[in-house]
N, C-alpha and C positions, 0 to 999 in steps of 0.2 A: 483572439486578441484584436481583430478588427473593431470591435467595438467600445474601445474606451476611444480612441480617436473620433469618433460619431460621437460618443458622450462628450467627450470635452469641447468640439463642435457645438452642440446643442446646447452646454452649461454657458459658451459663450457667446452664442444668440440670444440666450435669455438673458443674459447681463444686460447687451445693446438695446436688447427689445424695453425693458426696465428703465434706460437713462430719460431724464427728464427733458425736456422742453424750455426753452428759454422762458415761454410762459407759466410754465408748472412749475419753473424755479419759484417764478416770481411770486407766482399765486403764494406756493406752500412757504416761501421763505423772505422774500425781498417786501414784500407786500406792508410790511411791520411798519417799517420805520418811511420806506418809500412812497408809501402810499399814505401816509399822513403828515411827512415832513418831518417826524420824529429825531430826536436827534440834530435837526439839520439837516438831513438828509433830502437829494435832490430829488422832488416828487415826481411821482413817475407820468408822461405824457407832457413834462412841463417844459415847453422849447429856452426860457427864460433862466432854468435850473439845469437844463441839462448843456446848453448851446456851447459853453465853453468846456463841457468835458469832452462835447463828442469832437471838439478842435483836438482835444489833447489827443483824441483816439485809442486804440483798443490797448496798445502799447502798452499806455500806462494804466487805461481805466482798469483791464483784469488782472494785472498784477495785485494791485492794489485790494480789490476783491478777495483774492486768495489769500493775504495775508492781514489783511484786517487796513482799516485806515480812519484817525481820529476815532469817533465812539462806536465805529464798526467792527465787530470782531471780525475774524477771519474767518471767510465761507459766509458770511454772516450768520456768524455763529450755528450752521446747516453743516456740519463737520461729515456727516454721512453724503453729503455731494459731493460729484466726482469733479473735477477742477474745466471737464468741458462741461459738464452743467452749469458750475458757475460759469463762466466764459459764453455759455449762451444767454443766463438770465442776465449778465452782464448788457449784451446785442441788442436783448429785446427791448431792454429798458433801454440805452442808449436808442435805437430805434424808433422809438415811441416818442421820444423828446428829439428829434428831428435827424437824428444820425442815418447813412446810409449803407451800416454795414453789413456786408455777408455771414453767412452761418459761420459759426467759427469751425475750424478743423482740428484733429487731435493734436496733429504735430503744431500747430498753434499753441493748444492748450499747456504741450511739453514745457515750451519755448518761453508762456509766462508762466509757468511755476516755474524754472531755473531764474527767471526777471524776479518773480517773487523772493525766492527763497535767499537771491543776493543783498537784500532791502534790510533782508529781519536782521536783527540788533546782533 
């Protein structure tokens, strides 16, 4: 019986080992609309587009993220990411457009999905 504790060990290193990158958010998901302005949407690298959201900071920016905001679905529309992935493609892009934030952390990520989930209608 010692070994489903190693199994489930191992099923949850592979999960971690799996999660994306603030940049492979980006790439496979944010890239759409951010990277061409689509939408309206704040393009990505753009200190002019990004400078007043990375004021408002992560607070609101990944809330916002997880639950969709104006013609952005929620997760951007990426429903298979996990809410610290968005939370980091969130970073990166803030990042890129002049912001200086840290990786995000799990208990971060908890913290704006309860901010999110207070918002929805």
């Amino acid at each position: 019986m010692r070994l489903l504790p190693i199994a489930l060990f191992l099923v949850c290193l592979s999960a971690a080992a799996q999660e994306k990158t603030g940049a492979e958010v980006y790439a496979s998901t944010c890239i759409e609309c951010h990277g061409s302005g689509k939408h309206s949407a704040p393009l990505f690298a753009s200190k002019k587009h990004w400078g007043k959201l990375v004021r408002e900071g992560l607070d609101d920016l990944v809330p916002a993220a997880l639950r969709g905001v104006r013609k952005m679905p929620a997760k951007g529309g990426n429903l298979a990411l996990s809410d610290l992935e968005v939370a980091r493609g969130v970073v990166h892009m803030a990042n890129a457009g002049g912001g200086k934030f840290a990786e995000p952390t799990p208990e971060e990520a908890i913290r704006w999905r309860t901010k999110a989930d207070k918002k929805k209608h």
